[in-house]
PQR file with spaces between the fields and no chain letter, atoms N, CA, C, O and H, PARSE charges and radii, in Angstrom:
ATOM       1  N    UNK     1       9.977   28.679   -1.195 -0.4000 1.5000
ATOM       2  CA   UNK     1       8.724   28.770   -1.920 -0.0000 2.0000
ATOM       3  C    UNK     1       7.611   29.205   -0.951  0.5500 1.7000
ATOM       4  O    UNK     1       7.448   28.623    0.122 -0.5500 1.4000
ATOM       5  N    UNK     2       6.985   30.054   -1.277 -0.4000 1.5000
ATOM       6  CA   UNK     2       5.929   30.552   -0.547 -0.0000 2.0000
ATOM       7  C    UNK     2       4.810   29.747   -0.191  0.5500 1.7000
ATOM       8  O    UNK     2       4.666   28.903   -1.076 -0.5500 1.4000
ATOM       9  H    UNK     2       7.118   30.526   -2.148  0.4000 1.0000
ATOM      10  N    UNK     3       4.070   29.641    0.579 -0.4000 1.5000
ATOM      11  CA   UNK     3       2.619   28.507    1.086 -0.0000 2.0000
ATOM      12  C    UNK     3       1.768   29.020    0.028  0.5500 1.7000
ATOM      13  O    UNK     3       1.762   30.060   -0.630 -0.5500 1.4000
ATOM      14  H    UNK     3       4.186   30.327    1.297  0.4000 1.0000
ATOM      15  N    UNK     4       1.003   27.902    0.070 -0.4000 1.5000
ATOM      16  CA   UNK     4      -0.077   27.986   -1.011 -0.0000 2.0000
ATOM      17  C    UNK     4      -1.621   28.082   -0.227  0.5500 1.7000
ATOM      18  O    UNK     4      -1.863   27.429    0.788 -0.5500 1.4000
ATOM      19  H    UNK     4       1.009   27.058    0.605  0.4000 1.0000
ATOM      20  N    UNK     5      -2.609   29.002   -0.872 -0.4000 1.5000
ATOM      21  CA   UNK     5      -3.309   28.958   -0.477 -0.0000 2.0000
ATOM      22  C    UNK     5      -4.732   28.325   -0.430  0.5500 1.7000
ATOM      23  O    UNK     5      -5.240   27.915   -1.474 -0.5500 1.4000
ATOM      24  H    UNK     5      -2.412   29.532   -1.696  0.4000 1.0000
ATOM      25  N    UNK     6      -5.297   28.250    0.605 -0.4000 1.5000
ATOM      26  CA   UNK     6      -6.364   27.281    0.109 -0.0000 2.0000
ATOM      27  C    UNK     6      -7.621   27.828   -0.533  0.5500 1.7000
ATOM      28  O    UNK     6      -7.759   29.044   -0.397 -0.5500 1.4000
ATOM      29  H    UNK     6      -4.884   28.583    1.452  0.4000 1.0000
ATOM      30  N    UNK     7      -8.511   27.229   -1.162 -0.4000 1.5000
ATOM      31  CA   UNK     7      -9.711   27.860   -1.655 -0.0000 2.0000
ATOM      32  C    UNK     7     -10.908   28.401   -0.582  0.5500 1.7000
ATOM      33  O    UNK     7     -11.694   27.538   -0.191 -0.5500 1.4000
ATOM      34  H    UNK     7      -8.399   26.241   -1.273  0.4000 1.0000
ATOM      35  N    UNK     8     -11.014   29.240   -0.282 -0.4000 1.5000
ATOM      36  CA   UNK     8     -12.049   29.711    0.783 -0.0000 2.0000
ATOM      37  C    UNK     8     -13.194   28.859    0.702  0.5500 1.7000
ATOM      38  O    UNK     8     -13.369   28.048    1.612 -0.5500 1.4000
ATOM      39  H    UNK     8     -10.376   29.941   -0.600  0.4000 1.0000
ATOM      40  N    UNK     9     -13.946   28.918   -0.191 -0.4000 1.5000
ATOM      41  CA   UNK     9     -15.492   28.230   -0.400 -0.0000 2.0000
ATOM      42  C    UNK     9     -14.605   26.882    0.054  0.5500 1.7000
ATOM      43  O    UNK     9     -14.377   26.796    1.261 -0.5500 1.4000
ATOM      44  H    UNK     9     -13.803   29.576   -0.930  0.4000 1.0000
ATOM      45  N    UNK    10     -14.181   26.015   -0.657 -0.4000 1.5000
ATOM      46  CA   UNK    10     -13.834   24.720   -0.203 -0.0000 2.0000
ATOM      47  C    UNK    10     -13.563   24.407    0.975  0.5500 1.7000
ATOM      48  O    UNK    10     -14.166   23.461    1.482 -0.5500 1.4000
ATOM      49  H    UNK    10     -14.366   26.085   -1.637  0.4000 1.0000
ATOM      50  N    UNK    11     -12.673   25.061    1.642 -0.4000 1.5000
ATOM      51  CA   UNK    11     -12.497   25.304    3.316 -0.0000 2.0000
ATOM      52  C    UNK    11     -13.295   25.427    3.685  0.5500 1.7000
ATOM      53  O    UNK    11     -13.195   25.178    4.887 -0.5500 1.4000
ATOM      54  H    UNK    11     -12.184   25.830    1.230  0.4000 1.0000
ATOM      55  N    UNK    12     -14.842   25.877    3.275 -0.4000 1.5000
ATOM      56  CA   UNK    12     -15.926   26.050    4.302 -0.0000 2.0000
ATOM      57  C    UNK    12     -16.617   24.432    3.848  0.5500 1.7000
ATOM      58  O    UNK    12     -17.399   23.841    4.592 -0.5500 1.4000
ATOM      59  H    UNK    12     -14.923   26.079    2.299  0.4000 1.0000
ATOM      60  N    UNK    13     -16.277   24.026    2.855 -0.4000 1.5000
ATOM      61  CA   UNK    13     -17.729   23.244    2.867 -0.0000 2.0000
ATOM      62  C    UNK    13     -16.568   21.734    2.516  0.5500 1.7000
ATOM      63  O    UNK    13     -16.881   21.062    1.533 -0.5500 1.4000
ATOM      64  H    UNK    13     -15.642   24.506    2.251  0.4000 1.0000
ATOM      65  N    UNK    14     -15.726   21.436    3.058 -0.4000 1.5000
ATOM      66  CA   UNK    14     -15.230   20.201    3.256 -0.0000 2.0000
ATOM      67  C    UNK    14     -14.123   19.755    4.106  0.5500 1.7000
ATOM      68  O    UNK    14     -13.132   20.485    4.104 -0.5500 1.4000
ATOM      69  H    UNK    14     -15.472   21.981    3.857  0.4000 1.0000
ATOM      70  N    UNK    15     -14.095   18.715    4.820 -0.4000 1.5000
ATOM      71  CA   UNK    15     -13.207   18.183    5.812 -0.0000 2.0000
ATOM      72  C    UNK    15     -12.731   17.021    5.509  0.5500 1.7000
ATOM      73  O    UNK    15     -13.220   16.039    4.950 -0.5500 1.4000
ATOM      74  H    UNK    15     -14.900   18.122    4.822  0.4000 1.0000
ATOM      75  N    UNK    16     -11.546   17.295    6.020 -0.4000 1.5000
ATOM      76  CA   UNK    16     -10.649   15.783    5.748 -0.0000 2.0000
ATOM      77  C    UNK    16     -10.935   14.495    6.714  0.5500 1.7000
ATOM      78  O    UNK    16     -11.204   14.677    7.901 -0.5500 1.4000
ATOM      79  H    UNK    16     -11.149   18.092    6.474  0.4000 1.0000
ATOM      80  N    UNK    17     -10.876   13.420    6.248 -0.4000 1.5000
ATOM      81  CA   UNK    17     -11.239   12.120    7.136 -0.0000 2.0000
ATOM      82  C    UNK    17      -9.789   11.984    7.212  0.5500 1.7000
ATOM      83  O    UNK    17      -8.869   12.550    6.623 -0.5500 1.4000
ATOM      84  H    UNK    17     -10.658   13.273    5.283  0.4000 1.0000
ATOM      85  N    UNK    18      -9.863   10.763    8.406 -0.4000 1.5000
ATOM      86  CA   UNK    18      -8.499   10.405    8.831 -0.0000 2.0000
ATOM      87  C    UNK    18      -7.906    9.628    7.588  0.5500 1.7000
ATOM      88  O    UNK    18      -6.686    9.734    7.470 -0.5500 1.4000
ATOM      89  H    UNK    18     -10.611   10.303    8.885  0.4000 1.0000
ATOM      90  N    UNK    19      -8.282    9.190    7.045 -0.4000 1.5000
ATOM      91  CA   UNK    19      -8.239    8.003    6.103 -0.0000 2.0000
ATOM      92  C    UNK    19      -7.547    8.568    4.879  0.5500 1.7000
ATOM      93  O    UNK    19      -6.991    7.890    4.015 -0.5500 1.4000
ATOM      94  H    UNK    19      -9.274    9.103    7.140  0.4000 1.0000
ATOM      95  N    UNK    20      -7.661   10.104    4.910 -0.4000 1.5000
ATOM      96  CA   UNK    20      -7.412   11.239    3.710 -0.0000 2.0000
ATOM      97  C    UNK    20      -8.706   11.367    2.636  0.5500 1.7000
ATOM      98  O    UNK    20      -8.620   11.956    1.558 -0.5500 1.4000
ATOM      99  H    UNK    20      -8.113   10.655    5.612  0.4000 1.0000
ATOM     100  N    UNK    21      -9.609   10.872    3.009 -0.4000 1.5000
ATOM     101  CA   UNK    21     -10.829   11.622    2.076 -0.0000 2.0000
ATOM     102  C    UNK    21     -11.432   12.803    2.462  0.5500 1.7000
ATOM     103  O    UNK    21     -11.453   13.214    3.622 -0.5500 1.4000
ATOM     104  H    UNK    21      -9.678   10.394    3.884  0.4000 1.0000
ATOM     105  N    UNK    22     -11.994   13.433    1.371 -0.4000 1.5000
ATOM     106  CA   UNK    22     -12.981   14.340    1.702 -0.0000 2.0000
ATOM     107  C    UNK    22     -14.300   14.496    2.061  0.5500 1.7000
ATOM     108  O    UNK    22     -15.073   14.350    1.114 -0.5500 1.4000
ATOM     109  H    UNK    22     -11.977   13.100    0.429  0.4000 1.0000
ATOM     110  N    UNK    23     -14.783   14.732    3.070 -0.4000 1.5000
ATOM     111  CA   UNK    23     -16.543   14.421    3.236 -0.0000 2.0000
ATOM     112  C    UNK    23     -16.990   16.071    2.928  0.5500 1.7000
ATOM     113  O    UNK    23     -16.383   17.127    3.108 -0.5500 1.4000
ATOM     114  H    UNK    23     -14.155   14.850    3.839  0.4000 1.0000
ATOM     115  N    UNK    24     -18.285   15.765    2.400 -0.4000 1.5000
ATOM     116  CA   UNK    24     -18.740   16.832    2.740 -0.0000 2.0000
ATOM     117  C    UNK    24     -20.595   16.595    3.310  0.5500 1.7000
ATOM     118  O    UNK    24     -21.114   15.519    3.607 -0.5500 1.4000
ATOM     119  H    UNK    24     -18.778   14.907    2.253  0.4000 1.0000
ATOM     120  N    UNK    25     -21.136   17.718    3.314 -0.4000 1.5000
ATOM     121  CA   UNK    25     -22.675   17.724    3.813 -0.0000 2.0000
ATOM     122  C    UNK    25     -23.356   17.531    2.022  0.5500 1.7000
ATOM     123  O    UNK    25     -22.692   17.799    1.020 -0.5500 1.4000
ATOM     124  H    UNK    25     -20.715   18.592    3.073  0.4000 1.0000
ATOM     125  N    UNK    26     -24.290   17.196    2.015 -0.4000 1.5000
ATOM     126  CA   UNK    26     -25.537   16.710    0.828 -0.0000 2.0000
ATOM     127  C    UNK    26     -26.180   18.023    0.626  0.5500 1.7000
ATOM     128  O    UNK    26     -26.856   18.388    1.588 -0.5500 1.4000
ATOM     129  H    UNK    26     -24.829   16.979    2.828  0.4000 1.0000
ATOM     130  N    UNK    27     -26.137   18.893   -0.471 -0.4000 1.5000
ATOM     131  CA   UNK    27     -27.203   19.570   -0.727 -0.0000 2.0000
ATOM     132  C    UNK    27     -28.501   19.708   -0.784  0.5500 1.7000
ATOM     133  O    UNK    27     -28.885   19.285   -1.874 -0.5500 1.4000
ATOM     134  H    UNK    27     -25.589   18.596   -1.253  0.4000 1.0000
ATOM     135  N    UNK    28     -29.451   20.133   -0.079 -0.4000 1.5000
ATOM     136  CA   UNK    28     -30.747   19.852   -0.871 -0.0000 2.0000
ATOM     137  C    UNK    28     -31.791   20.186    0.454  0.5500 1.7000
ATOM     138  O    UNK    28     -32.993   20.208    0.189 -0.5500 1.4000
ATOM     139  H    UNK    28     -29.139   20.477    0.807  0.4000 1.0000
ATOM     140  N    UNK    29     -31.390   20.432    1.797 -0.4000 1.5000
ATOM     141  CA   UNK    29     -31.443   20.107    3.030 -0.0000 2.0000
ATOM     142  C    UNK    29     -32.070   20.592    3.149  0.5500 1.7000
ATOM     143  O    UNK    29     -33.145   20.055    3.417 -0.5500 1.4000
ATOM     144  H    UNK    29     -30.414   20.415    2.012  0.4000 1.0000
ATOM     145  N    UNK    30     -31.980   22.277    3.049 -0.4000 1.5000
ATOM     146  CA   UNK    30     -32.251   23.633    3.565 -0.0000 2.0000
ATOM     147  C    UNK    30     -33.692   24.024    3.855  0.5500 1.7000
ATOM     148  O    UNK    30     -34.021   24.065    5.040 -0.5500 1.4000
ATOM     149  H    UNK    30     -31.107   22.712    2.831  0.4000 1.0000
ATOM     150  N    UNK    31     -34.952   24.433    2.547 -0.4000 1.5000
ATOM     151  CA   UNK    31     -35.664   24.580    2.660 -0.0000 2.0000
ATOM     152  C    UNK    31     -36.698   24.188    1.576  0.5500 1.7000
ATOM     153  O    UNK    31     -36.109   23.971    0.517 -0.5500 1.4000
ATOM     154  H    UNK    31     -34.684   24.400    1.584  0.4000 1.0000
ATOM     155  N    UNK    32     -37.793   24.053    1.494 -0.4000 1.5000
ATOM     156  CA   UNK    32     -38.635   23.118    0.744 -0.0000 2.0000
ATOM     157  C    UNK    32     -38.724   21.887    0.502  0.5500 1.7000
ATOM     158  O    UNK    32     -38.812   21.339   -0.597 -0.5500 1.4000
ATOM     159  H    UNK    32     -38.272   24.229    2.355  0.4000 1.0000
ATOM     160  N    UNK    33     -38.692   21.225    1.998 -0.4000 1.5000
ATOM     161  CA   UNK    33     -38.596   20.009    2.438 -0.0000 2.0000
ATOM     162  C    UNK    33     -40.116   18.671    2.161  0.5500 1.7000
ATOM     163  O    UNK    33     -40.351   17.467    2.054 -0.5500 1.4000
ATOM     164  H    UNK    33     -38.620   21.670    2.890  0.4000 1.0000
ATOM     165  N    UNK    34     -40.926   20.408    2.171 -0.4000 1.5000
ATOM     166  CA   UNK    34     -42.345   18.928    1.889 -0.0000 2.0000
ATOM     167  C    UNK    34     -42.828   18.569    1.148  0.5500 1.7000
ATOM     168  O    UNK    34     -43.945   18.053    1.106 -0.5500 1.4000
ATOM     169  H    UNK    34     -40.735   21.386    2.258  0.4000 1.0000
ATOM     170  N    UNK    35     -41.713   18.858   -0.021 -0.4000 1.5000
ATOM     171  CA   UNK    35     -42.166   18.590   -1.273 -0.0000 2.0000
ATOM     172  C    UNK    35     -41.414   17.161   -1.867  0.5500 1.7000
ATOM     173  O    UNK    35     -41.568   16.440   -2.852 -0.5500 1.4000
ATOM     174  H    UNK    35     -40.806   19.278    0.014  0.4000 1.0000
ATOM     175  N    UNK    36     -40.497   17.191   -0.655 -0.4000 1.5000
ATOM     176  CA   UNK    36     -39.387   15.618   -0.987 -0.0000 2.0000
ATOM     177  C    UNK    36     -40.041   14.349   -0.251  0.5500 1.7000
ATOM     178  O    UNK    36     -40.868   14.331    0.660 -0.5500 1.4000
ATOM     179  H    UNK    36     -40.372   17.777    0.145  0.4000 1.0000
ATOM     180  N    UNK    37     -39.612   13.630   -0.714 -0.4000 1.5000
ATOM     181  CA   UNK    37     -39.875   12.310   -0.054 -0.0000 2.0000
ATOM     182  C    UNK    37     -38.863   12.012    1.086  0.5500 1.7000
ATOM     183  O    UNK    37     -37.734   12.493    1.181 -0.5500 1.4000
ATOM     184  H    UNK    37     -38.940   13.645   -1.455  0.4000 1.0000
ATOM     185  N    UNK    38     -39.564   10.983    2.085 -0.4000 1.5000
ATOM     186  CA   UNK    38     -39.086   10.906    3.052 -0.0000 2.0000
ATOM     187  C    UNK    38     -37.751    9.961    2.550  0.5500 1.7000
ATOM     188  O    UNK    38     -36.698   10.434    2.979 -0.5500 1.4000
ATOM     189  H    UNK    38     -40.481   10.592    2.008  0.4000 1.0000
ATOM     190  N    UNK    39     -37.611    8.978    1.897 -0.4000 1.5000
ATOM     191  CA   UNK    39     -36.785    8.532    1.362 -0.0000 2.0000
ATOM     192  C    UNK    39     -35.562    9.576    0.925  0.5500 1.7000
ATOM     193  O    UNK    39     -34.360    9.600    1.188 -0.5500 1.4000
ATOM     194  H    UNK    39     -38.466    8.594    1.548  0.4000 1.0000
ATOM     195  N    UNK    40     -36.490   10.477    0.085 -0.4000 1.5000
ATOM     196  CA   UNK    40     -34.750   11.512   -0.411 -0.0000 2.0000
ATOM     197  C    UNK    40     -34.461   11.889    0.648  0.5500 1.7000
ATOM     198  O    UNK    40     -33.351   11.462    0.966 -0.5500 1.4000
ATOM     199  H    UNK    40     -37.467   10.458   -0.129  0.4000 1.0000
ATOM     200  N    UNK    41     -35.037   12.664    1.587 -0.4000 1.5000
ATOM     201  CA   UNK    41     -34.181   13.138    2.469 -0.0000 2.0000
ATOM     202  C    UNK    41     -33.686   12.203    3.704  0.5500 1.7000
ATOM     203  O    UNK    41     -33.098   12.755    4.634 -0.5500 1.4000
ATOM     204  H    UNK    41     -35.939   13.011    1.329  0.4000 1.0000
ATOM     205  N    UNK    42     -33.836   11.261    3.725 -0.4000 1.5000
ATOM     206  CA   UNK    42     -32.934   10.361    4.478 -0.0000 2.0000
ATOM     207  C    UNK    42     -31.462    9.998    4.016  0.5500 1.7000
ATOM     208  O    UNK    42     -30.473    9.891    4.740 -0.5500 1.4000
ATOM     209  H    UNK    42     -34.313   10.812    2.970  0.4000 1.0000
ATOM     210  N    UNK    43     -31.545    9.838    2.671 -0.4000 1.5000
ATOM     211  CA   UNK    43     -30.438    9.719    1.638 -0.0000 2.0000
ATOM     212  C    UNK    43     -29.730   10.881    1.500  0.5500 1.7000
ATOM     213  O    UNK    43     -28.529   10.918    1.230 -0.5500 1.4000
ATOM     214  H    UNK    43     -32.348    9.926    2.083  0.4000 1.0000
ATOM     215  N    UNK    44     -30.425   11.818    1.676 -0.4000 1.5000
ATOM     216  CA   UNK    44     -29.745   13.685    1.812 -0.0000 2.0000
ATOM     217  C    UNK    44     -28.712   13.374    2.868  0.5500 1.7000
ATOM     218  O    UNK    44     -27.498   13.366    2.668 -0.5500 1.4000
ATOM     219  H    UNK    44     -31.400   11.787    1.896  0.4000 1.0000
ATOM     220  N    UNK    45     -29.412   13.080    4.186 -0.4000 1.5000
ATOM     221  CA   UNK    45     -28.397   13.432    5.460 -0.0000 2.0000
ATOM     222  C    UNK    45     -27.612   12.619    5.552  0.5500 1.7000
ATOM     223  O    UNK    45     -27.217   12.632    6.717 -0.5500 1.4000
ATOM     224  H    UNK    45     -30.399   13.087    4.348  0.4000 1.0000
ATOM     225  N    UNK    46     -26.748   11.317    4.572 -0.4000 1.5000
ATOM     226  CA   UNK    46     -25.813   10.584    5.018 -0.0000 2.0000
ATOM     227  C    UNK    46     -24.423   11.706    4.648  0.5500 1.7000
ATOM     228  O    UNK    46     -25.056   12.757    4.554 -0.5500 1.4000
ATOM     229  H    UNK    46     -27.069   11.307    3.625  0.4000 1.0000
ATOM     230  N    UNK    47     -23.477   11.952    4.483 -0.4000 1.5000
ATOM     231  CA   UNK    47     -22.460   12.130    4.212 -0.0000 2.0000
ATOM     232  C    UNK    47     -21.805   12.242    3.318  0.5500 1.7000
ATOM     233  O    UNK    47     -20.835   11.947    4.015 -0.5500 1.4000
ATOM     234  H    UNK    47     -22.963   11.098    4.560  0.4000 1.0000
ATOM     235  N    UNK    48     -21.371   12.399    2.361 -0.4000 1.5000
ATOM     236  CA   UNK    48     -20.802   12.591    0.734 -0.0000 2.0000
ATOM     237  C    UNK    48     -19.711   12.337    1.138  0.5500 1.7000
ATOM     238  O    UNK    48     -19.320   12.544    2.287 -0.5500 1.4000
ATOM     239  H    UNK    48     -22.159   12.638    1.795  0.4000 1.0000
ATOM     240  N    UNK    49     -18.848   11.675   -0.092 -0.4000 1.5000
ATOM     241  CA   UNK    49     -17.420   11.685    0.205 -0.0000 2.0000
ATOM     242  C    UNK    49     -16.976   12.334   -1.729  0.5500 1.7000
ATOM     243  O    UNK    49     -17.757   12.549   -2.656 -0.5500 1.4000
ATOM     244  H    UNK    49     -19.166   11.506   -1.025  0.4000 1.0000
ATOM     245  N    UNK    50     -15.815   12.435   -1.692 -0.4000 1.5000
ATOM     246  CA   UNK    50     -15.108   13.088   -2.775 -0.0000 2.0000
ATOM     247  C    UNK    50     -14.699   11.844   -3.596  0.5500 1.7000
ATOM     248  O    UNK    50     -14.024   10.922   -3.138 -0.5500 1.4000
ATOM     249  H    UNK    50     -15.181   12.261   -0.939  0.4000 1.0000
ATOM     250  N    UNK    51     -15.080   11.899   -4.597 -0.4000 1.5000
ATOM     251  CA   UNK    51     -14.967   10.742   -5.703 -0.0000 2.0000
ATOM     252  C    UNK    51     -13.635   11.172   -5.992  0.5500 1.7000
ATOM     253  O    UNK    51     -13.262   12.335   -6.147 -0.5500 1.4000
ATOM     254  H    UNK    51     -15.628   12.648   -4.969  0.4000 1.0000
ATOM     255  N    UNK    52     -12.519    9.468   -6.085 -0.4000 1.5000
ATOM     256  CA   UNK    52     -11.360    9.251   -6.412 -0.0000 2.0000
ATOM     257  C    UNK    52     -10.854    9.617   -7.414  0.5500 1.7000
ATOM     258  O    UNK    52      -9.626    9.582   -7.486 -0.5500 1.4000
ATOM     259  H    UNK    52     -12.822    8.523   -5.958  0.4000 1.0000
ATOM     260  N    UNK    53     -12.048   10.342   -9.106 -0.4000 1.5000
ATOM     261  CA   UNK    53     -11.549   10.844  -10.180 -0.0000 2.0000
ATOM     262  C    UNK    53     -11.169   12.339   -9.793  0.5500 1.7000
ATOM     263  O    UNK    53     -10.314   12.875  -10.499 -0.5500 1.4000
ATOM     264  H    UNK    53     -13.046   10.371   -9.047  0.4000 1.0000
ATOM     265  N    UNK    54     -11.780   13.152   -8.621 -0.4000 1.5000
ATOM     266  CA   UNK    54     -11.780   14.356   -8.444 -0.0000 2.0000
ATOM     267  C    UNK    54     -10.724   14.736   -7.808  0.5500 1.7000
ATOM     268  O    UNK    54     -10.513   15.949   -7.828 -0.5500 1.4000
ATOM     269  H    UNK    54     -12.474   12.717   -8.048  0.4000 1.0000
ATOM     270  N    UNK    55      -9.377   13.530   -6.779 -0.4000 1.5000
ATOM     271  CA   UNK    55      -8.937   14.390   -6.106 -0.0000 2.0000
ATOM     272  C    UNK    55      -8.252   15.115   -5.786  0.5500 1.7000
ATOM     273  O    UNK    55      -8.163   15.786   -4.758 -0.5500 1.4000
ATOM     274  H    UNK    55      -9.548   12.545   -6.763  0.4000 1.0000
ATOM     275  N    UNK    56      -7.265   14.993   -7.322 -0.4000 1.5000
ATOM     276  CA   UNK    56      -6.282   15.837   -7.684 -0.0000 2.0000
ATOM     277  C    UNK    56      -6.389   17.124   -8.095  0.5500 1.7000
ATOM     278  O    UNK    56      -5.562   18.035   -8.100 -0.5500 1.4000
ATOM     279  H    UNK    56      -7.337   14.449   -8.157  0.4000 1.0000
ATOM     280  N    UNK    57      -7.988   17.052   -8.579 -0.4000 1.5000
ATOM     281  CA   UNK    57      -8.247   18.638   -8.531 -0.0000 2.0000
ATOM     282  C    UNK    57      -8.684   18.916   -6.873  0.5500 1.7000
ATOM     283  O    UNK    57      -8.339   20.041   -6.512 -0.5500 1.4000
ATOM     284  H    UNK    57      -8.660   16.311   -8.574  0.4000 1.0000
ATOM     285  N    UNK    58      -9.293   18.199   -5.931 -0.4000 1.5000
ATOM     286  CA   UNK    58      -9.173   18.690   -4.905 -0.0000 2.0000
ATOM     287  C    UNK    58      -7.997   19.190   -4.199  0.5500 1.7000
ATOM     288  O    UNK    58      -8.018   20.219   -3.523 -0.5500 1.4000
ATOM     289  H    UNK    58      -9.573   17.285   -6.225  0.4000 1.0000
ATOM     290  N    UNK    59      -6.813   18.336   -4.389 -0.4000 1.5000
ATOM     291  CA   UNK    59      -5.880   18.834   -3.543 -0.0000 2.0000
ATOM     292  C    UNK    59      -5.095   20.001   -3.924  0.5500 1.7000
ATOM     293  O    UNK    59      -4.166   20.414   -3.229 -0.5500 1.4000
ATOM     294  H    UNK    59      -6.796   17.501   -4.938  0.4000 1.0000
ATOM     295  N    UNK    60      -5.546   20.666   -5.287 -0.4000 1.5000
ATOM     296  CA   UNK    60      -4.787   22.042   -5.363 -0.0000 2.0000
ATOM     297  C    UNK    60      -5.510   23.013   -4.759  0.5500 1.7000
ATOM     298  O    UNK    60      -5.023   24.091   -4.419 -0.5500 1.4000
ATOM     299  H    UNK    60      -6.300   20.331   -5.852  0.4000 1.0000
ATOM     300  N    UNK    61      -6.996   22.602   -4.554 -0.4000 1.5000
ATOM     301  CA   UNK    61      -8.230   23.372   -3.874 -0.0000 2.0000
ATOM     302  C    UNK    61      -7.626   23.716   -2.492  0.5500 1.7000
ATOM     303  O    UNK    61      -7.542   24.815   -1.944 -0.5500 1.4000
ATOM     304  H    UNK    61      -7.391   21.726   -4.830  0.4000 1.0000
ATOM     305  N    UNK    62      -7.091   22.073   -1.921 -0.4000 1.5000
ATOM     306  CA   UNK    62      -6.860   22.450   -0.466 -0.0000 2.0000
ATOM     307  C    UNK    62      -5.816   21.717   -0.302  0.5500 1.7000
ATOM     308  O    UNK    62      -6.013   20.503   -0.367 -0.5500 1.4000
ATOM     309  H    UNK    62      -7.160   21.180   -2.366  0.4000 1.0000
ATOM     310  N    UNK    63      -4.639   22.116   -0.086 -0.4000 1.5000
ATOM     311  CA   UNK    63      -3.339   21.503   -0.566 -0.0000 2.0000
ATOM     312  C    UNK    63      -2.899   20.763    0.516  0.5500 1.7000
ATOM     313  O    UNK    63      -2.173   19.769    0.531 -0.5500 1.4000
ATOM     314  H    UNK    63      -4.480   23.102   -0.033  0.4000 1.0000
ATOM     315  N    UNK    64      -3.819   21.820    2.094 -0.4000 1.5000
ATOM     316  CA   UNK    64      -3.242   21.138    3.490 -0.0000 2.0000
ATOM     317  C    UNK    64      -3.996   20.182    4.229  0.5500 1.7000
ATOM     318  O    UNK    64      -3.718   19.639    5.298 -0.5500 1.4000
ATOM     319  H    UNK    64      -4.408   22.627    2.083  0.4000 1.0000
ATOM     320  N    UNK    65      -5.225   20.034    3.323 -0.4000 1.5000
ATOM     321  CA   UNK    65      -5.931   18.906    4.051 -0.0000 2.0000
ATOM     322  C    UNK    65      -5.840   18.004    3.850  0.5500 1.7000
ATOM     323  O    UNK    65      -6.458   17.161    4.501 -0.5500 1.4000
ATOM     324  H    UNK    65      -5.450   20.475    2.454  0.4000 1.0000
C-alpha cells in the first residue's frame, strides 16, 4: 500500500506533543493589536491544543504525527 499523504496547510500549522496531542499557535496575534485587550492577548499566546472530538479527523490530516 502506498504512504499516505499529509495535508500541507496542517503540516505547517501543527505539531505533535509527546503525549500524542496536537498543539497549535492562537490566531489573532498578527496585526491590530491595540485594539485588544491586554487580557485577550495574553490568553492569545498560551498554546491551543486539538480537542478530543476532532482527532480522528486530524489523523487522516496527518496520519504520521
Amino acid at each position: 500500500m502506498p504512504k499516505l499523504k499529509s495535508h500541507s496547510g496542517a503540516k505547517k500549522r501543527f505539531s505533535a506533543t509527546g503525549s500524542g496531542k496536537l498543539a497549535y499557535r492562537k490566531a489573532g496575534r498578527g496585526h491590530l493589536l491595540t485594539c485588544k485587550s491586554p487580557t485577550r492577548l495574553k490568553r492569545l499566546r498560551k498554546t491551543g491544543y486539538v480537542d478530543c472530538t476532532l482527532m480522528d479527523h486530524m489523523k487522516k490530516l496527518l496520519p504520521y504525527a
